[in-house]
N, CA, C, O and CB atoms as a CASP TS submission, in Angstrom:
PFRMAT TS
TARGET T0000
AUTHOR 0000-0000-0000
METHOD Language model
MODEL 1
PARENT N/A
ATOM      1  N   UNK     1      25.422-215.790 -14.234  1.00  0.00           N
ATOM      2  CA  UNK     1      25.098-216.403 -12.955  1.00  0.00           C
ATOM      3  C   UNK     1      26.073-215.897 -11.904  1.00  0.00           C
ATOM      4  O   UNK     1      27.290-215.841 -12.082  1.00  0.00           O
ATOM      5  CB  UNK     1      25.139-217.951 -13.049  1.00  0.00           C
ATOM      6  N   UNK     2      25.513-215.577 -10.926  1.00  0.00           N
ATOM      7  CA  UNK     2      26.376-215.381  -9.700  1.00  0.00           C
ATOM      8  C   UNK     2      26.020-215.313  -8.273  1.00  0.00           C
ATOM      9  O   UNK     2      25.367-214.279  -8.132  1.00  0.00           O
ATOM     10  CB  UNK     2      26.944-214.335  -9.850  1.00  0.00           C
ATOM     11  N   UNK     3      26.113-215.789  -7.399  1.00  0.00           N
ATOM     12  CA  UNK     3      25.925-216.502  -6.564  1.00  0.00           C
ATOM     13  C   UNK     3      26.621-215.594  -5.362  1.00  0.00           C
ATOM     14  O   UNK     3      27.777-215.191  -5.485  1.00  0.00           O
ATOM     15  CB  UNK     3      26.382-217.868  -6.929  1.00  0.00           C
ATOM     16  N   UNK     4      25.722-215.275  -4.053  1.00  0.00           N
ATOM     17  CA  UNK     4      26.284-215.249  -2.968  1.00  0.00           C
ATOM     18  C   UNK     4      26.234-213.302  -2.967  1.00  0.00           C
ATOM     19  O   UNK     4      26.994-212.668  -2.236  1.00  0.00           O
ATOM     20  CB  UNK     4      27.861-216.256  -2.990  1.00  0.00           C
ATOM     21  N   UNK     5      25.313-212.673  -3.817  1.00  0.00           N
ATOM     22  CA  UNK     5      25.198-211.287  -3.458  1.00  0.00           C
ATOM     23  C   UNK     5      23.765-210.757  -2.705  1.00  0.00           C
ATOM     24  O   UNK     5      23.636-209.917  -1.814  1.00  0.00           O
ATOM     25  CB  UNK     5      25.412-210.537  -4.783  1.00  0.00           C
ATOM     26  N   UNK     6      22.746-211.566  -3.403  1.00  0.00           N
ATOM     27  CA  UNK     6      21.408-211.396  -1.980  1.00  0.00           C
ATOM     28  C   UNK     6      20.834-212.784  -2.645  1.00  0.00           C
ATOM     29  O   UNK     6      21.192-213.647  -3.446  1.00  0.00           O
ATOM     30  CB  UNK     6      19.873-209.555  -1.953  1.00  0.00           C
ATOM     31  N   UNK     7      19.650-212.434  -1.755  1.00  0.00           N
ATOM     32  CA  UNK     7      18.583-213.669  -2.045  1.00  0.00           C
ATOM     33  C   UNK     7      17.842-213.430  -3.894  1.00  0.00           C
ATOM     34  O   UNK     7      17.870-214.347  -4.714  1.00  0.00           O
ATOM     35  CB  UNK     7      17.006-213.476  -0.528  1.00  0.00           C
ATOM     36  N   UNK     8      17.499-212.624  -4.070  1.00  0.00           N
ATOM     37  CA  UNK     8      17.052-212.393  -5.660  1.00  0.00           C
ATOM     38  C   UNK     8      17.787-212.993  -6.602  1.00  0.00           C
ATOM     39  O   UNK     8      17.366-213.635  -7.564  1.00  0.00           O
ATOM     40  CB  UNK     8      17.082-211.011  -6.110  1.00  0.00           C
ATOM     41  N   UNK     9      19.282-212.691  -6.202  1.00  0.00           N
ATOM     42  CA  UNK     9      19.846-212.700  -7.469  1.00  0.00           C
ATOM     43  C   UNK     9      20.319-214.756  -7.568  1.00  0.00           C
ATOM     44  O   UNK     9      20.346-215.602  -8.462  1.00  0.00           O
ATOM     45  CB  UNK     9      21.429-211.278  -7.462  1.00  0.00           C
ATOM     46  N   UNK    10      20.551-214.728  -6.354  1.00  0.00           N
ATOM     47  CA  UNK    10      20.580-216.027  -5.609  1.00  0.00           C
ATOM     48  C   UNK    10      19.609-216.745  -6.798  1.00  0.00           C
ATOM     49  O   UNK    10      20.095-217.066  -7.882  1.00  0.00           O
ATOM     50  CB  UNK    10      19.911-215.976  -3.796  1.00  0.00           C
ATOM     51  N   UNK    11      18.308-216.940  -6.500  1.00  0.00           N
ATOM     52  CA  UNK    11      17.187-217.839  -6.774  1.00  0.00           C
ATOM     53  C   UNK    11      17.597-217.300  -8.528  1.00  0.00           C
ATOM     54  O   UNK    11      17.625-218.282  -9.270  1.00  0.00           O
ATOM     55  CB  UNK    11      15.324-217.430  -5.845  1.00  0.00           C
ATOM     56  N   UNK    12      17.810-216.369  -9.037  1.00  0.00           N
ATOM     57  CA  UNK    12      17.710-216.060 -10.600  1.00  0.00           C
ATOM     58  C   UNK    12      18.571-216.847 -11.127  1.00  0.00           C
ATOM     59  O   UNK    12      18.145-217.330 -12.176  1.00  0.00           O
ATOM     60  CB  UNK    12      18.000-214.644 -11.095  1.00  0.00           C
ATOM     61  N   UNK    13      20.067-217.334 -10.719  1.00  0.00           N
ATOM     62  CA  UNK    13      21.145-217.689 -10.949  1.00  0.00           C
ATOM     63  C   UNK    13      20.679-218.943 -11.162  1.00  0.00           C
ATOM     64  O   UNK    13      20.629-219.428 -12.293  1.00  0.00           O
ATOM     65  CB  UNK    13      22.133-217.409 -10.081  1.00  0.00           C
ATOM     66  N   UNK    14      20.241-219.662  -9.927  1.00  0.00           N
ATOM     67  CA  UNK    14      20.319-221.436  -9.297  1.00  0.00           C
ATOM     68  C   UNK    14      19.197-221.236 -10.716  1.00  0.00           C
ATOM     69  O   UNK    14      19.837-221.170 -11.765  1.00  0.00           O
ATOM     70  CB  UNK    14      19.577-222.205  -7.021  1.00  0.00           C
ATOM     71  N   UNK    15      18.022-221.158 -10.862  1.00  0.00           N
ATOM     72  CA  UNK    15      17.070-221.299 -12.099  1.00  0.00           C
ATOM     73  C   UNK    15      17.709-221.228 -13.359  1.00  0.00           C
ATOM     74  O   UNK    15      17.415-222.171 -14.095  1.00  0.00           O
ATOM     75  CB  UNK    15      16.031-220.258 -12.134  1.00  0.00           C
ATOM     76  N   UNK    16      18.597-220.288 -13.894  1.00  0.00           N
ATOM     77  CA  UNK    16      19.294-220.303 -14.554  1.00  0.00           C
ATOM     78  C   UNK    16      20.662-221.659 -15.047  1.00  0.00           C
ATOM     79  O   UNK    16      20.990-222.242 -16.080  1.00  0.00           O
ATOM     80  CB  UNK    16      19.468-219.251 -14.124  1.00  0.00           C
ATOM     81  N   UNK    17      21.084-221.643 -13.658  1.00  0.00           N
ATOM     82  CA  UNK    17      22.234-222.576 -13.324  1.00  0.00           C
ATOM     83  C   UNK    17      21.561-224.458 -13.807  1.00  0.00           C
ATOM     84  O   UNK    17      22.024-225.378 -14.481  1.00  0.00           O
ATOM     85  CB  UNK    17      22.622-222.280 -11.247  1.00  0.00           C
ATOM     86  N   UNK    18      20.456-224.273 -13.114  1.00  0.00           N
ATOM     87  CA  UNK    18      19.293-225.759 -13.213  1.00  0.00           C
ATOM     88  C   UNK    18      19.132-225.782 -14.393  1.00  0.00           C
ATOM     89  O   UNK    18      19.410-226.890 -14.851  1.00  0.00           O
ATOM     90  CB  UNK    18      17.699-225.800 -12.507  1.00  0.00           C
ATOM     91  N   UNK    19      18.567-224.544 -15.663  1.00  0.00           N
ATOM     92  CA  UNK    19      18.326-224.936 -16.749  1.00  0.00           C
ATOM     93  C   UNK    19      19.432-225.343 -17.557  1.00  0.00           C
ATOM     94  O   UNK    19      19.187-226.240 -18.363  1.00  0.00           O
ATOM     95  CB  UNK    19      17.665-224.126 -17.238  1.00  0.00           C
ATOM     96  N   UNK    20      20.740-224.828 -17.518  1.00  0.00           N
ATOM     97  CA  UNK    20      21.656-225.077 -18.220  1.00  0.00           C
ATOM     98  C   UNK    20      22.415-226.281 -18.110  1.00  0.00           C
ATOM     99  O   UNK    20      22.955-226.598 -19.169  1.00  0.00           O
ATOM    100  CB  UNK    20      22.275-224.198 -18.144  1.00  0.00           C
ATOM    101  N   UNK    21      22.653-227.184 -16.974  1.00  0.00           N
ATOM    102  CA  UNK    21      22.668-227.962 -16.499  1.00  0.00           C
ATOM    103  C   UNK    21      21.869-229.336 -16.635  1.00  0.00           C
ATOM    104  O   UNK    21      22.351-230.468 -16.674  1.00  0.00           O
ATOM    105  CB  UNK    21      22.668-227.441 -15.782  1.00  0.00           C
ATOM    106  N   UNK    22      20.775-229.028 -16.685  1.00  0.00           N
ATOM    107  CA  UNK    22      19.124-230.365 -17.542  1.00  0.00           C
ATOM    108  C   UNK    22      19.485-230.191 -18.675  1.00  0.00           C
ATOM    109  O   UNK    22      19.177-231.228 -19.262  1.00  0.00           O
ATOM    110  CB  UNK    22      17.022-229.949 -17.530  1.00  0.00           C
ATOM    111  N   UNK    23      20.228-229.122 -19.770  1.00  0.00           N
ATOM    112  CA  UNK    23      20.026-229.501 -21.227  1.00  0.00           C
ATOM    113  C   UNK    23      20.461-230.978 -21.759  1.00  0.00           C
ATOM    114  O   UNK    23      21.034-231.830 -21.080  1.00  0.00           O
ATOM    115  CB  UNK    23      20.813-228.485 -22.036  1.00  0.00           C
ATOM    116  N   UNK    24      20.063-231.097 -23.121  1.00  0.00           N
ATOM    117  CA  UNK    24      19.934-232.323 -23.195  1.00  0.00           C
ATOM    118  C   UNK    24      21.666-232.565 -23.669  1.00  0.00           C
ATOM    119  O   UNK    24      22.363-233.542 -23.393  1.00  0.00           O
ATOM    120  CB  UNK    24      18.596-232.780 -24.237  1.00  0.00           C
ATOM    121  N   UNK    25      21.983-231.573 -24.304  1.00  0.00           N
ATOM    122  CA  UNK    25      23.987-232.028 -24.689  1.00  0.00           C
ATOM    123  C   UNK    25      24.746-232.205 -23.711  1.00  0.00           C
ATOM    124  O   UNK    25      25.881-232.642 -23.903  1.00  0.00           O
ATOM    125  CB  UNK    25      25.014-230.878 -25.430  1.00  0.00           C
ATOM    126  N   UNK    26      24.179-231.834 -22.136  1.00  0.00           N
ATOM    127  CA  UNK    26      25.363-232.133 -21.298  1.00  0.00           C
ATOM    128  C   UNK    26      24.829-232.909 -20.655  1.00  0.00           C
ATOM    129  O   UNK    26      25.567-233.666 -20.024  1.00  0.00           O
ATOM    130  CB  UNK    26      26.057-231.179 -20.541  1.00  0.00           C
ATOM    131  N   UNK    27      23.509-233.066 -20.529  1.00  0.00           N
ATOM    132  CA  UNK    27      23.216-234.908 -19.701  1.00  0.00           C
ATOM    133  C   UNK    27      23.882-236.054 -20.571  1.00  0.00           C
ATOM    134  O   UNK    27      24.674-236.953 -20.291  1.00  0.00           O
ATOM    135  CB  UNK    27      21.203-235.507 -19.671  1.00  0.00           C
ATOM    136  N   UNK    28      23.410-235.763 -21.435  1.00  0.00           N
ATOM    137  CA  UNK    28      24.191-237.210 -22.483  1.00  0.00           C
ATOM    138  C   UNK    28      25.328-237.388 -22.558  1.00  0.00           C
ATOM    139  O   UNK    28      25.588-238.483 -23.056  1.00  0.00           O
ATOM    140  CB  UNK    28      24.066-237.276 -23.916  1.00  0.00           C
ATOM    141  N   UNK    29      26.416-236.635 -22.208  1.00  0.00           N
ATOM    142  CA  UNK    29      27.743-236.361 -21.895  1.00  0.00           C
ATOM    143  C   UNK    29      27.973-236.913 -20.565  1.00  0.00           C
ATOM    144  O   UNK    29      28.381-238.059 -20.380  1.00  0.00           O
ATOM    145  CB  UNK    29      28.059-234.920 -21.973  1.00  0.00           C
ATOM    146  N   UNK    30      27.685-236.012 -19.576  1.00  0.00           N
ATOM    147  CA  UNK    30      27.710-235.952 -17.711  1.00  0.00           C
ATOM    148  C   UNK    30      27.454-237.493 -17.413  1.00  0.00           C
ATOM    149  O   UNK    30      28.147-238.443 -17.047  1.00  0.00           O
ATOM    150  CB  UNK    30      26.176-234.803 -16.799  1.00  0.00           C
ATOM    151  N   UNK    31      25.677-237.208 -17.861  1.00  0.00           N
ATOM    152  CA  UNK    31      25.393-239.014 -16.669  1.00  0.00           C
ATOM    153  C   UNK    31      26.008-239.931 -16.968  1.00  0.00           C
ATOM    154  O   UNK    31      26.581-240.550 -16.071  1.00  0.00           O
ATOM    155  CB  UNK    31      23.949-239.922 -16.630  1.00  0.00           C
ATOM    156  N   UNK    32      26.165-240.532 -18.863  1.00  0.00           N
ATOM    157  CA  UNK    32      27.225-241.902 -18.317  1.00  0.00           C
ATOM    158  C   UNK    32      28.658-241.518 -17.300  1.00  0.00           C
ATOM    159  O   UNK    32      29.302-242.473 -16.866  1.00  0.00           O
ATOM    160  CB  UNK    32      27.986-242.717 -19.938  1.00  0.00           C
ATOM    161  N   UNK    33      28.934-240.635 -17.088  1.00  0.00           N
ATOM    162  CA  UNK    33      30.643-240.368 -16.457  1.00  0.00           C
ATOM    163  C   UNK    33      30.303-241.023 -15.304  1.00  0.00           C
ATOM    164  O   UNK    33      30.983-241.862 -14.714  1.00  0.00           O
ATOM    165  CB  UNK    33      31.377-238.589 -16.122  1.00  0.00           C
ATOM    166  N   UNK    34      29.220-240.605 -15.009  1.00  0.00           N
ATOM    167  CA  UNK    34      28.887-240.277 -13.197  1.00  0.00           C
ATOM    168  C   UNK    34      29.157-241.966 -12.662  1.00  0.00           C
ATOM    169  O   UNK    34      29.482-242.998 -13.250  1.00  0.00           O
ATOM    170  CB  UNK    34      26.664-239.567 -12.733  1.00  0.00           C
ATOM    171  N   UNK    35      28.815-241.593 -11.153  1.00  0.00           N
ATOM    172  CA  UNK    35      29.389-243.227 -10.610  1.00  0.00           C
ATOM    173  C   UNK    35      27.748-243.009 -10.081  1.00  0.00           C
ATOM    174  O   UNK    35      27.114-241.957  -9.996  1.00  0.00           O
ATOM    175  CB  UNK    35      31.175-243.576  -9.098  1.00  0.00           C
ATOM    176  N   UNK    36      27.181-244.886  -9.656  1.00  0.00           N
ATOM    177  CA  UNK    36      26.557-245.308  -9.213  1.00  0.00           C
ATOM    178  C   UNK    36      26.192-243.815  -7.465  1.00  0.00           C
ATOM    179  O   UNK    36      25.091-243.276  -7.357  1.00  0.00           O
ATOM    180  CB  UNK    36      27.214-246.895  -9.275  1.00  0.00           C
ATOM    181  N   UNK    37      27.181-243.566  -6.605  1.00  0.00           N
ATOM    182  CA  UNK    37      26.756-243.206  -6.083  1.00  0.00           C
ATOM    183  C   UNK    37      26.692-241.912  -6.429  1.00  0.00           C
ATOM    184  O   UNK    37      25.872-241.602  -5.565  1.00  0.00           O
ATOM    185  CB  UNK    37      27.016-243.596  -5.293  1.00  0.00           C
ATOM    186  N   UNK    38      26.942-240.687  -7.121  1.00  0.00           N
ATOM    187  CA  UNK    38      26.623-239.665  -7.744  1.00  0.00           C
ATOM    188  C   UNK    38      25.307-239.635  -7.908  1.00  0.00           C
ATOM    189  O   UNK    38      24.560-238.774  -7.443  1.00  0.00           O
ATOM    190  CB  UNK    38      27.240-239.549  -8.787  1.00  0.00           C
ATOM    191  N   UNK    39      24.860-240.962  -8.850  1.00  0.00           N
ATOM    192  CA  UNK    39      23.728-240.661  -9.063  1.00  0.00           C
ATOM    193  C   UNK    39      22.809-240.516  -7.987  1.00  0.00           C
ATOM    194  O   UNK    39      22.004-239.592  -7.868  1.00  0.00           O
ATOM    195  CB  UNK    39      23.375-241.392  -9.832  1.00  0.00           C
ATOM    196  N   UNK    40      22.944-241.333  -7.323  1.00  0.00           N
ATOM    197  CA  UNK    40      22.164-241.263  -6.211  1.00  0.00           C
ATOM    198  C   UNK    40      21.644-240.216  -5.425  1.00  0.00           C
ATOM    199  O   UNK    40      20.502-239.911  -5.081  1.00  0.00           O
ATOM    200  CB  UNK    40      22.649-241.809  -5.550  1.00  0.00           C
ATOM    201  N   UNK    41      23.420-239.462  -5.106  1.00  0.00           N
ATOM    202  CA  UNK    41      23.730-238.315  -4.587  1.00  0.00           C
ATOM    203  C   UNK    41      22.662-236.991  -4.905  1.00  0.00           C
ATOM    204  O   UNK    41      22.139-236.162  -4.159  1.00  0.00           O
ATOM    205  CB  UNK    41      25.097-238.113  -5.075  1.00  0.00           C
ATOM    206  N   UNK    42      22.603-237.238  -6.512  1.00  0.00           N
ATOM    207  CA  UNK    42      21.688-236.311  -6.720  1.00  0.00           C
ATOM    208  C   UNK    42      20.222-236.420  -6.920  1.00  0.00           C
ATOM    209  O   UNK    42      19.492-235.476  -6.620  1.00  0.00           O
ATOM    210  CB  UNK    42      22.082-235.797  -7.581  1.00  0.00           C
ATOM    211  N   UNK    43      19.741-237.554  -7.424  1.00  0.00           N
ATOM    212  CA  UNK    43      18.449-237.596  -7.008  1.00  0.00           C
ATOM    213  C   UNK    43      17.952-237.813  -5.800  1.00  0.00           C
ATOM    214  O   UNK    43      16.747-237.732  -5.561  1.00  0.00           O
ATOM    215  CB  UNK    43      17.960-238.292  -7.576  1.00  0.00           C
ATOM    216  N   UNK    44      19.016-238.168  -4.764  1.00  0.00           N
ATOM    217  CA  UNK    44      18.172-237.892  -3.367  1.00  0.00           C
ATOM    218  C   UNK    44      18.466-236.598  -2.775  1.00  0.00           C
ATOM    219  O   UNK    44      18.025-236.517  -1.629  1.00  0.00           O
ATOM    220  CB  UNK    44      18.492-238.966  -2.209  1.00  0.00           C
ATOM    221  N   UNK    45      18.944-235.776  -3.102  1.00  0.00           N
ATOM    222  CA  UNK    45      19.601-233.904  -2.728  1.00  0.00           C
ATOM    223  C   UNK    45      18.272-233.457  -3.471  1.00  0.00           C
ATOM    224  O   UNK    45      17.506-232.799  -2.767  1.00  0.00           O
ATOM    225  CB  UNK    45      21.601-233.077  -3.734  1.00  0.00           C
ATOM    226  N   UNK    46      17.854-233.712  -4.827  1.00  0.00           N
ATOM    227  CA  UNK    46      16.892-232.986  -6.332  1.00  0.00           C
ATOM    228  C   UNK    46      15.168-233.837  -5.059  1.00  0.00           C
ATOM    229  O   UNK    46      14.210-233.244  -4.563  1.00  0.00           O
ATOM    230  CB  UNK    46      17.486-234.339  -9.080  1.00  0.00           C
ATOM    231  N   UNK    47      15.437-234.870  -5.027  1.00  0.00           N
ATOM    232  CA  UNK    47      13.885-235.481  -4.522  1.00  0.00           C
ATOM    233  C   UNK    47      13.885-234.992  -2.709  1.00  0.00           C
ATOM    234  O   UNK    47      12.738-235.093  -2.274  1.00  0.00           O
ATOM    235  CB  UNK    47      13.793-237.734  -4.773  1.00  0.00           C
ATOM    236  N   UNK    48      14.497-234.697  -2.050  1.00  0.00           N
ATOM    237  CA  UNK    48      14.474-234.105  -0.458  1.00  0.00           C
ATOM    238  C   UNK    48      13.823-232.634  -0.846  1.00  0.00           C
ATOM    239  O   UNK    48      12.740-232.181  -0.475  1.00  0.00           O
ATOM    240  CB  UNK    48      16.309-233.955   0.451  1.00  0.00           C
ATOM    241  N   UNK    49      14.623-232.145  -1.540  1.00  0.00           N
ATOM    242  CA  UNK    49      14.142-230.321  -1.630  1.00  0.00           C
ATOM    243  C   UNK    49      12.715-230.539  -1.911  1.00  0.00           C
ATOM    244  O   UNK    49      11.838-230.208  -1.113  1.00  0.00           O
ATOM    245  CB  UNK    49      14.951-229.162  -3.107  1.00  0.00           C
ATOM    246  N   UNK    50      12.406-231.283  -3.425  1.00  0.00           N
ATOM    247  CA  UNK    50      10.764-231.319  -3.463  1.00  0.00           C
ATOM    248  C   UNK    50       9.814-231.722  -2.497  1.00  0.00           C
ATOM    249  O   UNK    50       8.869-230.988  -2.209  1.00  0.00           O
ATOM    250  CB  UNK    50      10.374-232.067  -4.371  1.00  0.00           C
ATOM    251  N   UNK    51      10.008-232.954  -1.914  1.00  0.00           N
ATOM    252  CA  UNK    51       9.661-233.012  -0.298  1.00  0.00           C
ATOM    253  C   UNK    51       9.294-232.028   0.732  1.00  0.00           C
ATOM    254  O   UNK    51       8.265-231.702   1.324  1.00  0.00           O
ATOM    255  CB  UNK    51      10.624-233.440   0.275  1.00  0.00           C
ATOM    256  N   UNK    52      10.823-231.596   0.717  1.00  0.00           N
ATOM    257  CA  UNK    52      10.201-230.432   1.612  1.00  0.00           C
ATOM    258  C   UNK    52       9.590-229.143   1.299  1.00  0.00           C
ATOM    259  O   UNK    52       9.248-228.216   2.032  1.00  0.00           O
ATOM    260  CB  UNK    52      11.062-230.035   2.343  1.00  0.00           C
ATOM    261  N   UNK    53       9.539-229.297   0.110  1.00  0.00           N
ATOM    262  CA  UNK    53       8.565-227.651  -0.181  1.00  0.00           C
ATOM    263  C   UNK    53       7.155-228.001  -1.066  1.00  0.00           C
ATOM    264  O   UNK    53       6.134-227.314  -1.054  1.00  0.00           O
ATOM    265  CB  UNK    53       9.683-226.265  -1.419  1.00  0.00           C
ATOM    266  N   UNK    54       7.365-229.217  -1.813  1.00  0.00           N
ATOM    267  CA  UNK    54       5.899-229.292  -2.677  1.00  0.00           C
ATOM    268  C   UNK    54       5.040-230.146  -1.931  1.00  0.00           C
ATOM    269  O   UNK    54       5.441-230.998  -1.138  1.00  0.00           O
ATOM    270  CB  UNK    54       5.993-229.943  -4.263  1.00  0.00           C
ATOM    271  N   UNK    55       3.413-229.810  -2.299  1.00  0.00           N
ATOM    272  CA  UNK    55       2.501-230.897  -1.945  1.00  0.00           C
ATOM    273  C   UNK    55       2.432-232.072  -2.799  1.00  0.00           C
ATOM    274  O   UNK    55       2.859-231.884  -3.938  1.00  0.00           O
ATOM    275  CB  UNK    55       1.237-230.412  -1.863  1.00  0.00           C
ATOM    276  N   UNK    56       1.973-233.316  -2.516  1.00  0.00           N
ATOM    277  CA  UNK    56       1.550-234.157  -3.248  1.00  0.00           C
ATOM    278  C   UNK    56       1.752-233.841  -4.457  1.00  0.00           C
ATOM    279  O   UNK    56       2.729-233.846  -5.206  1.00  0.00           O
ATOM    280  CB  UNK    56       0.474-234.420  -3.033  1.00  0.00           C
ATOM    281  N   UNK    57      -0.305-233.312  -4.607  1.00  0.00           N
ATOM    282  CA  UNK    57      -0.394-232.105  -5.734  1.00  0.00           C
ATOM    283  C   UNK    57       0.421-231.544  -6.912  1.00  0.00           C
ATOM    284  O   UNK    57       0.341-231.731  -8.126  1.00  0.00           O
ATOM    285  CB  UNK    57      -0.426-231.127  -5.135  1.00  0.00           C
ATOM    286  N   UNK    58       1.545-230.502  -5.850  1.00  0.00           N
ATOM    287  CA  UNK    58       2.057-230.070  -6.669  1.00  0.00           C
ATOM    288  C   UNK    58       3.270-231.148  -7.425  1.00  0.00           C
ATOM    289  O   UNK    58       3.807-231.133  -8.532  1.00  0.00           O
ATOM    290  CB  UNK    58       2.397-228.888  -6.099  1.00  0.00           C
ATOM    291  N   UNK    59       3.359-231.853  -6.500  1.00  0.00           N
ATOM    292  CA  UNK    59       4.111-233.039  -7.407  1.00  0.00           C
ATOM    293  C   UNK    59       4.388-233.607  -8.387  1.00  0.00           C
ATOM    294  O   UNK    59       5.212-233.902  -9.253  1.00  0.00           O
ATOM    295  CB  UNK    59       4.011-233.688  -7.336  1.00  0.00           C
ATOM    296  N   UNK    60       3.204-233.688  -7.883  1.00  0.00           N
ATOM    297  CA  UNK    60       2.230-234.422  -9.550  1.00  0.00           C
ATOM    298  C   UNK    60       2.428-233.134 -11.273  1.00  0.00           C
ATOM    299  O   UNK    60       3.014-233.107 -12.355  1.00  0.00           O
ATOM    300  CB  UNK    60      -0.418-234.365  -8.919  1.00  0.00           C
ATOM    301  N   UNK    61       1.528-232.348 -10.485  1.00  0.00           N
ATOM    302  CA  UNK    61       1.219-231.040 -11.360  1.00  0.00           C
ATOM    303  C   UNK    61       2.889-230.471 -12.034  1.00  0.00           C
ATOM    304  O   UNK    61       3.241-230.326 -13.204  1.00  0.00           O
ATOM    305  CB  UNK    61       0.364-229.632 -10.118  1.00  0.00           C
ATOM    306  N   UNK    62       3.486-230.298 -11.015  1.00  0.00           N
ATOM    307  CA  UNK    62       4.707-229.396 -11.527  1.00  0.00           C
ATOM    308  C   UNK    62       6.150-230.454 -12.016  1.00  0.00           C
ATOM    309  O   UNK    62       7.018-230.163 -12.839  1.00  0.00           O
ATOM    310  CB  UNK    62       5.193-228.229 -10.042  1.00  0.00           C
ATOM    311  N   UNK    63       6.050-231.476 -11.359  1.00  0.00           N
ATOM    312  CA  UNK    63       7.243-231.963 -11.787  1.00  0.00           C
ATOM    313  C   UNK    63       6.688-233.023 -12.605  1.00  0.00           C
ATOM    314  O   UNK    63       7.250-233.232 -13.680  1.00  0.00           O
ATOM    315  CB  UNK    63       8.253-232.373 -10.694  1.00  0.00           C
ATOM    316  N   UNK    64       5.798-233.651 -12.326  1.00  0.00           N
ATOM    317  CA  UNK    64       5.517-234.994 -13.236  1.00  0.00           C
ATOM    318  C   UNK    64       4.721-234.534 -14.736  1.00  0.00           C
ATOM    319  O   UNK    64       4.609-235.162 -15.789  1.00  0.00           O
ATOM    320  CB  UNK    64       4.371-236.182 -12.243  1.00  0.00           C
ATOM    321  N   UNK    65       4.154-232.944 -14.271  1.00  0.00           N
ATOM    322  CA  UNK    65       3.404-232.684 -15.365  1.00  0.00           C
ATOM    323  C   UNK    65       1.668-234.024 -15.409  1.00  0.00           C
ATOM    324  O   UNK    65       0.987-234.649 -16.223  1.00  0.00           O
ATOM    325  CB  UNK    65       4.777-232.899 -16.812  1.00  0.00           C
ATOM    326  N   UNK    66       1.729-233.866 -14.519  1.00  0.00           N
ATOM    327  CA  UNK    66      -0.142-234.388 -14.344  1.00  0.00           C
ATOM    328  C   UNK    66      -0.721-233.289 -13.956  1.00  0.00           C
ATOM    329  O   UNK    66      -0.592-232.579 -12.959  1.00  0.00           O
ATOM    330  CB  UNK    66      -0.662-235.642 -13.079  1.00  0.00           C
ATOM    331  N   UNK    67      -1.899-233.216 -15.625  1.00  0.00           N
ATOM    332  CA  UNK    67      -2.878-231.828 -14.753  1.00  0.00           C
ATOM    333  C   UNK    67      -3.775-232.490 -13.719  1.00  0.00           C
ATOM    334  O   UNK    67      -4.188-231.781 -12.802  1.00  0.00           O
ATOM    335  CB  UNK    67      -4.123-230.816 -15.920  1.00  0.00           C
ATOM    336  N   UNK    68      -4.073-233.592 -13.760  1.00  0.00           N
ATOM    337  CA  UNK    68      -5.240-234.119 -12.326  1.00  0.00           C
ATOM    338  C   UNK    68      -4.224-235.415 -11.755  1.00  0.00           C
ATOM    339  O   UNK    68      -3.474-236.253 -12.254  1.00  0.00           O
ATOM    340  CB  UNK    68      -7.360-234.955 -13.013  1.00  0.00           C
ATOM    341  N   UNK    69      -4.784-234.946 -10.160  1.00  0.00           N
ATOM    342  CA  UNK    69      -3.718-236.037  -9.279  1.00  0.00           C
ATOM    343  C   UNK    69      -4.940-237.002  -8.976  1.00  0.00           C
ATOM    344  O   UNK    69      -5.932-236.282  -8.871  1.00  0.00           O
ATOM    345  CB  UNK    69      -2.755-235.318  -7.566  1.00  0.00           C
ATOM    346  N   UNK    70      -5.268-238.287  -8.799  1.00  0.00           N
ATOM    347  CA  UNK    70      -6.328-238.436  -7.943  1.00  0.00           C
ATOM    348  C   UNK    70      -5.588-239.613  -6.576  1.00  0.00           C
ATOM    349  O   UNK    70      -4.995-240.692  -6.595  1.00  0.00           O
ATOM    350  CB  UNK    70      -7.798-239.099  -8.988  1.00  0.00           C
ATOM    351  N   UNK    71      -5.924-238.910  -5.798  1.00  0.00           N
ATOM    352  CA  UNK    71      -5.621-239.923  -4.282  1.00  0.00           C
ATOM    353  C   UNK    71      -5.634-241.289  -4.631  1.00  0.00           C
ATOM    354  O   UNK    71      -5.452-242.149  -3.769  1.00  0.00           O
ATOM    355  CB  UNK    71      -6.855-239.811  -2.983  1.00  0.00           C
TER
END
């Protein structure tokens, strides 16, 4: 991973960086440490980005894993 040489390598890293980071040996470790507002910290930083770039839709579809959304 390395960070801060163009945009490509940029987005390869953070994907990289995200998966290693969600595994399951260092959440079970990390989140109890964390404080009340950490958590926060990051699910409202992780839920703004999706906001601003996914639809509904893809909401549903890509992060929740629903193949049908219905209104």
């Amino acid at each position: 991973m390395l960070f801060g040489l163009n945009r490509t390598t940029d987005e390869q890293s953070l994907i990289a960086f995200l998966r290693l980071f969600s595994a399951d040996r260092l959440t079970r470790e990390l989140v109890p440490r964390m404080s009340e507002e950490e958590i926060h910290q990051v699910v409202d930083l992780l839920t703004q980005v999706m906001r601003n770039h996914l639809s509904g839709d893809e909401y549903h579809r890509l992060f929740l894993g629903e193949e049908h959304h219905h209104h």
